[in-house]
C-alpha positions in Angstrom: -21.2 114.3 -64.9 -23.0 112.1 -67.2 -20.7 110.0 -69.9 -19.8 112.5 -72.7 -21.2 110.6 -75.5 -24.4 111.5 -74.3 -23.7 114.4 -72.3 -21.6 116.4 -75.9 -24.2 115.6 -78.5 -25.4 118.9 -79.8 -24.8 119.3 -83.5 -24.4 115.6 -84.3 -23.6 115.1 -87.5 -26.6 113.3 -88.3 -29.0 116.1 -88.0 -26.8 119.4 -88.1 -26.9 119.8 -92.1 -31.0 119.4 -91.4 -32.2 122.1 -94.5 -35.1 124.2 -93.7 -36.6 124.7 -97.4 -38.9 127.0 -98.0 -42.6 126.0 -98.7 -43.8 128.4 -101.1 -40.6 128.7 -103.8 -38.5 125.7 -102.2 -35.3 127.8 -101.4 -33.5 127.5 -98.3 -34.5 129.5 -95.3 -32.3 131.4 -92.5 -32.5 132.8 -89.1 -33.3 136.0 -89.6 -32.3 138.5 -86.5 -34.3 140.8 -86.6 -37.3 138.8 -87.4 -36.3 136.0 -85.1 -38.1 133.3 -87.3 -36.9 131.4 -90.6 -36.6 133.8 -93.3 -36.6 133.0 -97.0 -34.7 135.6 -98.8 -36.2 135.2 -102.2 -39.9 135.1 -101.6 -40.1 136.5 -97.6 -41.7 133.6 -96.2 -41.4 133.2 -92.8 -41.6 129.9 -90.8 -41.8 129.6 -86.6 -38.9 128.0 -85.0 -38.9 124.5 -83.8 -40.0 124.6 -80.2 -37.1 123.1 -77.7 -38.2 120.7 -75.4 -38.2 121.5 -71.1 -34.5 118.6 -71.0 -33.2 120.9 -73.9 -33.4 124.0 -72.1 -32.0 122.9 -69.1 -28.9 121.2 -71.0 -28.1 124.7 -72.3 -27.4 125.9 -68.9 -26.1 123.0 -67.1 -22.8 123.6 -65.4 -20.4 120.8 -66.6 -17.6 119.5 -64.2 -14.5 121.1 -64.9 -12.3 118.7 -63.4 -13.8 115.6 -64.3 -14.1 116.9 -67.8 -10.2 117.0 -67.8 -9.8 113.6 -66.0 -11.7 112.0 -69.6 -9.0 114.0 -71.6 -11.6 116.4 -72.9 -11.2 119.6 -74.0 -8.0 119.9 -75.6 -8.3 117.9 -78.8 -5.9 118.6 -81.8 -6.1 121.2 -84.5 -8.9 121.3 -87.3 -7.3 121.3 -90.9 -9.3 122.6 -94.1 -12.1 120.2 -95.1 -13.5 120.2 -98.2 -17.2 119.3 -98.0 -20.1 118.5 -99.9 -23.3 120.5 -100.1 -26.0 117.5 -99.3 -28.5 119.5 -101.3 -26.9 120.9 -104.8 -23.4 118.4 -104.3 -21.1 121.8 -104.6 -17.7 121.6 -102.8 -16.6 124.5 -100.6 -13.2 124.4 -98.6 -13.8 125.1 -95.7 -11.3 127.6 -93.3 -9.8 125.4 -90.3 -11.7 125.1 -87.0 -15.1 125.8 -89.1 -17.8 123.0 -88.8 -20.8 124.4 -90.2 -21.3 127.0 -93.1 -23.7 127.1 -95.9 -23.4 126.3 -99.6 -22.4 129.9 -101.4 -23.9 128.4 -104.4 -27.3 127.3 -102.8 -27.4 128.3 -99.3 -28.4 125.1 -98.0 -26.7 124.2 -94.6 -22.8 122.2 -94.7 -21.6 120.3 -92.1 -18.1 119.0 -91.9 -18.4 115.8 -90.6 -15.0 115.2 -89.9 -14.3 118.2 -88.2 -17.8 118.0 -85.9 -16.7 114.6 -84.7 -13.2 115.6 -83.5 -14.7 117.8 -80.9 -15.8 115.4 -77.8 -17.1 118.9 -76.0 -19.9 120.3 -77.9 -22.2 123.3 -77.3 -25.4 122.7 -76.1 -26.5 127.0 -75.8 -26.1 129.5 -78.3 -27.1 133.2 -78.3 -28.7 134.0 -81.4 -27.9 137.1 -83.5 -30.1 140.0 -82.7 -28.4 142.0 -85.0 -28.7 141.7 -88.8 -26.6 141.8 -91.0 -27.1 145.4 -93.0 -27.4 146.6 -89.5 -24.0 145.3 -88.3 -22.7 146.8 -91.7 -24.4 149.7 -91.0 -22.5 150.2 -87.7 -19.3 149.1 -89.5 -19.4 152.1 -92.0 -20.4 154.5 -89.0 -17.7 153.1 -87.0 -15.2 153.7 -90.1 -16.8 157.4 -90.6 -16.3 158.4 -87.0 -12.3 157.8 -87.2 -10.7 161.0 -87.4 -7.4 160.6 -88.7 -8.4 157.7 -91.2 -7.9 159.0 -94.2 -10.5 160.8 -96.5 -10.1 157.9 -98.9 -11.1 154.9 -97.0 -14.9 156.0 -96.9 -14.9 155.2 -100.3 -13.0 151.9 -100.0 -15.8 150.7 -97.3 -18.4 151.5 -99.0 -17.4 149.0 -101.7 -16.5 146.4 -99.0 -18.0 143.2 -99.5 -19.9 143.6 -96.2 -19.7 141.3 -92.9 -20.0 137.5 -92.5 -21.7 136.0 -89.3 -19.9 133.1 -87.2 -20.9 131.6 -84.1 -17.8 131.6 -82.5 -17.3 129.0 -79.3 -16.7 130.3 -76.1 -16.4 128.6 -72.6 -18.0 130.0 -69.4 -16.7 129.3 -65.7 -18.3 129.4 -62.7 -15.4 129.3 -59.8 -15.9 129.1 -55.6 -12.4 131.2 -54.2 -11.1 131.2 -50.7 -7.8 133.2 -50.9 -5.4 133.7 -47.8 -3.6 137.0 -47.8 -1.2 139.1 -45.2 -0.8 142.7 -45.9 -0.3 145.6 -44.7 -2.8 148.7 -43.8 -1.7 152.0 -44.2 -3.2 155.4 -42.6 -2.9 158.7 -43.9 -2.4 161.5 -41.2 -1.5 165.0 -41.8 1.7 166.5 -40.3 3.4 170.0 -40.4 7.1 170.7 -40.6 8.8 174.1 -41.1 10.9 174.1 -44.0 13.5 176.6 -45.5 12.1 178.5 -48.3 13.8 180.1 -51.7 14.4 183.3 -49.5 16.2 181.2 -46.8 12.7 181.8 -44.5 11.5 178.8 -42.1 7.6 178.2 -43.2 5.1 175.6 -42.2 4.5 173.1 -44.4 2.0 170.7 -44.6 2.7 166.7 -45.5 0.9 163.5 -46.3 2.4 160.9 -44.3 1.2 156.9 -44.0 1.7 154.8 -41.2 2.2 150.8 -42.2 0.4 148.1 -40.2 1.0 144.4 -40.7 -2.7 142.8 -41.4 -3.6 139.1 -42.4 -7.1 137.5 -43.4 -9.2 135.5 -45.7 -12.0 136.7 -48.7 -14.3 135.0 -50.8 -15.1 135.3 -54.2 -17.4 133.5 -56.3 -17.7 133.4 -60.4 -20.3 133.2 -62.5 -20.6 133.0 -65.9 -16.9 134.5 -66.9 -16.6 134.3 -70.4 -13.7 133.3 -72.5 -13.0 133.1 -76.3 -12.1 130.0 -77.9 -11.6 131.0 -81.2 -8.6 133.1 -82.7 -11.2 134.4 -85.5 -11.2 137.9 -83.2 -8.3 139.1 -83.0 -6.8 139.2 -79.1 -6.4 143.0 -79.1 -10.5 143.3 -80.4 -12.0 140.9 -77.8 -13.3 143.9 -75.8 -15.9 144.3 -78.4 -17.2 140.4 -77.0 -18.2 141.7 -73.5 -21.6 142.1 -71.9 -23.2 139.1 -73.5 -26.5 138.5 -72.3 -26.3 134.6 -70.7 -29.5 134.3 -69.7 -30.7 134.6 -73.3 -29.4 131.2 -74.1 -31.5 128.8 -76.3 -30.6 125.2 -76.9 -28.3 124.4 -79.9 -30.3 123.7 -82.8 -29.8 124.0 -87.0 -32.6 126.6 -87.4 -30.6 129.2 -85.6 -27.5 128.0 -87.3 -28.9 128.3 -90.8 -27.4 130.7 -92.9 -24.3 131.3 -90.8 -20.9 129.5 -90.1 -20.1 127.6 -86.8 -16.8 126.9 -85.6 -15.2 124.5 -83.2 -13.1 125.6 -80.1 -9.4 126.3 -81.0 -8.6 127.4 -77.4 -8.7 124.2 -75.0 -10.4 124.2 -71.7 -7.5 123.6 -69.6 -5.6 126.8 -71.2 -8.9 128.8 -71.1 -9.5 128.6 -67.6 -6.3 129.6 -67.1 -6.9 133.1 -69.2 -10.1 133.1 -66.6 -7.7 132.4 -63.8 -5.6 135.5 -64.3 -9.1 138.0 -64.2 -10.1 136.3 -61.4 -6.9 137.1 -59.9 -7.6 140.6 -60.3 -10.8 140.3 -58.8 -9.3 139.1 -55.9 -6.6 141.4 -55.6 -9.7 143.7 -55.5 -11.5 142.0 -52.6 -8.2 141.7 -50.2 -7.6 145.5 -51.0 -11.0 146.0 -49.9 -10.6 143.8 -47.0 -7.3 145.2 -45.7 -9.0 148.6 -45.8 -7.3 151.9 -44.8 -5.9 154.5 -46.7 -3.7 152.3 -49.3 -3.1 148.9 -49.2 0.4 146.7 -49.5 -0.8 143.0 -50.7 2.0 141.1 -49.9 0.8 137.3 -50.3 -2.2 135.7 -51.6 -3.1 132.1 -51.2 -6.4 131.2 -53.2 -7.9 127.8 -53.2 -10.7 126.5 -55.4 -13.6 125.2 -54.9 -16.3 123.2 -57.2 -15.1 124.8 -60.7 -18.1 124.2 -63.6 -17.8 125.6 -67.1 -20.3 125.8 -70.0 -19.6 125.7 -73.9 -21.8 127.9 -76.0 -21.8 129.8 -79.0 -21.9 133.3 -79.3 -23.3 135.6 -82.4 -20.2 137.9 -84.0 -20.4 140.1 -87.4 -16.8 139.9 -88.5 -15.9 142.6 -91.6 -12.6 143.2 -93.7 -11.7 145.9 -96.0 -8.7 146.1 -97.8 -6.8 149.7 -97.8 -3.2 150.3 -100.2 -2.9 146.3 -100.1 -3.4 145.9 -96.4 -6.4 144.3 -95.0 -8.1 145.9 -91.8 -10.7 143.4 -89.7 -13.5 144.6 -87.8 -15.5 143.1 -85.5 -19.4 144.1 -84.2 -21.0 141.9 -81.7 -23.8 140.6 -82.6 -26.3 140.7 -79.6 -25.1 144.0 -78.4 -24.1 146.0 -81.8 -20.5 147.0 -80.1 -18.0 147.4 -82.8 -14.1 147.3 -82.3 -11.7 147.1 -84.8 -8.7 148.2 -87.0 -8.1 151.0 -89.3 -5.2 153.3 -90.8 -3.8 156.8 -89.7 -3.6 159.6 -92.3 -0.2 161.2 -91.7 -1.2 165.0 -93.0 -4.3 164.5 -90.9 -2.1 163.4 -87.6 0.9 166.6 -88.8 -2.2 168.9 -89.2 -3.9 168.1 -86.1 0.1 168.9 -84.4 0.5 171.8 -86.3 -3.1 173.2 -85.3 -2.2 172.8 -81.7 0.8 174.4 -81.9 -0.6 177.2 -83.5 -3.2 177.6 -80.7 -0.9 177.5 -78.3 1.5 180.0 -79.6 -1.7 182.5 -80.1 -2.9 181.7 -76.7 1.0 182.5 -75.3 1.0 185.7 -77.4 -2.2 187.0 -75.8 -0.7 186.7 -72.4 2.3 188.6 -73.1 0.5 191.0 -74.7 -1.6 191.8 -71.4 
């Protein structure tokens, strides 16, 4: 592992509030998803990406030593306050929310950088996904999603449809790679089938037939290797809605650069390495509960012990594409969240009470009738 300095430099702070104006009205350009080119909203011109070079490529992928990483104290910097920064092309302030580094100006939608905030991060992402998912598409798929809840109430279709629509964030995320040797002792059990006689109701001795397992003690040693497993680092998503994150497409990494970044917000890691590979440390546990199971074999499985040693552990920091939408329903605000590569949506929403009693009271009333018409044959 190289010295950080040189190793961390995506989105320095000299280049990431770069403006991409447009060349036929002079306007600021964005990524535009579903074109996959600069975009400029007011006249539709449409410039070609920059072209990443063959180093920059590979520095979106490179595995990064996890342990050496920690040994230079990186990874686990403070929290990022508010900033108020200063749009470099109209001179507008906007406040930015804590932990973001890079928005654009609401004013003229030229790219923001806090400064401040970029340089307090000594881990920086080098690989992005970019959004394939635009923005009325995601809110599309929010208002479907909303309109497909059963028991929300008839009134919150017409509080989305006034919602002010879905912001996109790159939101940083680490990826592990892991090498696993674990150590178990068990035991294997074997289903045979027995018969015993057994007293009925009438006092009669019947056959009957019985499941029973026979335990043997077993011991041995799996592997497991990781690749690629994903955690948040932001608390933008809420825990319970992280599902919707899943099934990103790695290999469709590019190298970090502003014209991908134009037109949405960026935000620095709030979850530390050390503490997210220990959220990645308890899936992989499951994984290799999975693998001794698999290994002890039988019938059913008793895992008594597991050792696990680690091997060469690597990680990645990257950015990942999320639409995040709010709505606001009798004073309480509801977040949703659609991923922005693969369209998923996940979020929260409110119950109708009469719709929930009438739903009860229609099954009850089914089941009486259906109880009726078996008495009455």
């Amino acid at each position: 592992m190289t010295d950080s300095a040189s190793t961390h430099d995506s989105l320095r702070p000299s280049s990431a509030g770069r403006a991409f104006p447009c060349s036929q009205c002079g306007a600021s350009l964005a990524f535009a998803p579903g074109v996959g080119r600069l975009t400029c909203s007011t006249c539709g011109t449409v410039n070609d990406l920059p072209a990443a070079s063959d180093e920059a490529r590979a520095a979106a992928f490179e595995e990064l030593d996890f342990r050496e990483a920690l040994r230079r104290q990186e990874g686990d910097e403070a929290a990022i306050e508010q900033q108020v920064v200063s749009c470099p092309q109209c001179g507008a302030q906007t406040i930015f929310d804590p932990h973001v580094v890079a928005a654009h100006c609401a004013f003229c939608a030229g790219p923001m950088v806090s400064v401040t905030a970029h340089a307090s991060r000594r881990i920086r992402p080098r690989g992005l996904v970019p959004f394939a998912l635009e923005a009325k598409a995601a809110q599309e798929r929010f208002r479907r999603w909303i309109e497909g809840r059963w028991f929300a109430p008839n009134a919150l279709k017409d509080t989305v449809r006034s919602a002010d629509g879905v912001r996109g964030v790159y939101v940083p995320c680490w990826t592990f790679d892991a090498e696993t040797e674990s150590d178990y002792t068990g035991q294997r059990g074997i289903n045979r089938t027995v018969t015993v006689m057994q007293r009925n109701a009438e006092g009669r001795e019947v056959p009957v037939t019985r499941i029973v397992t026979d335990w043997y003690i077993t011991s041995g040693r799996v592997r497991v290797d990781f690749d690629d497993e994903t955690v948040l680092a932001s608390h933008s998503v809420p825990k319970h809605l992280e599902g919707v994150l899943s099934g990103w497409d790695i290999a469709r990494l590019v190298p970090v650069d502003d014209a991908y970044i134009a037109g949405f917000t960026v935000e620095a890691y709030q979850i530390g390495l050390e503490a997210a590979f220990g959220e990645a440390q308890e899936r992989f546990a499951s994984a290799i509960d999975s693998a001794v199971r698999r290994d002890i074999g039988g019938d059913q499985q008793r895992v008594m012990g597991v050792d696990t040693r680690y091997g060469h552990v690597s990680f990645k920091h990257v950015l990942m594409p999320v639409w995040i939408a709010s709505y606001r329903f009798k004073d309480k605000v509801y977040a949703v969240v659609v991923n922005g590569q693969t369209g998923e949506v996940q979020g929260d929403r409110p119950y109708s009470a009469w719709k929930i009693a009438g739903a009860v009271l229609a099954a009850t009333a089914a089941a009486l009738i259906t109880w009726w018409v078996m008495q009455a044959q």
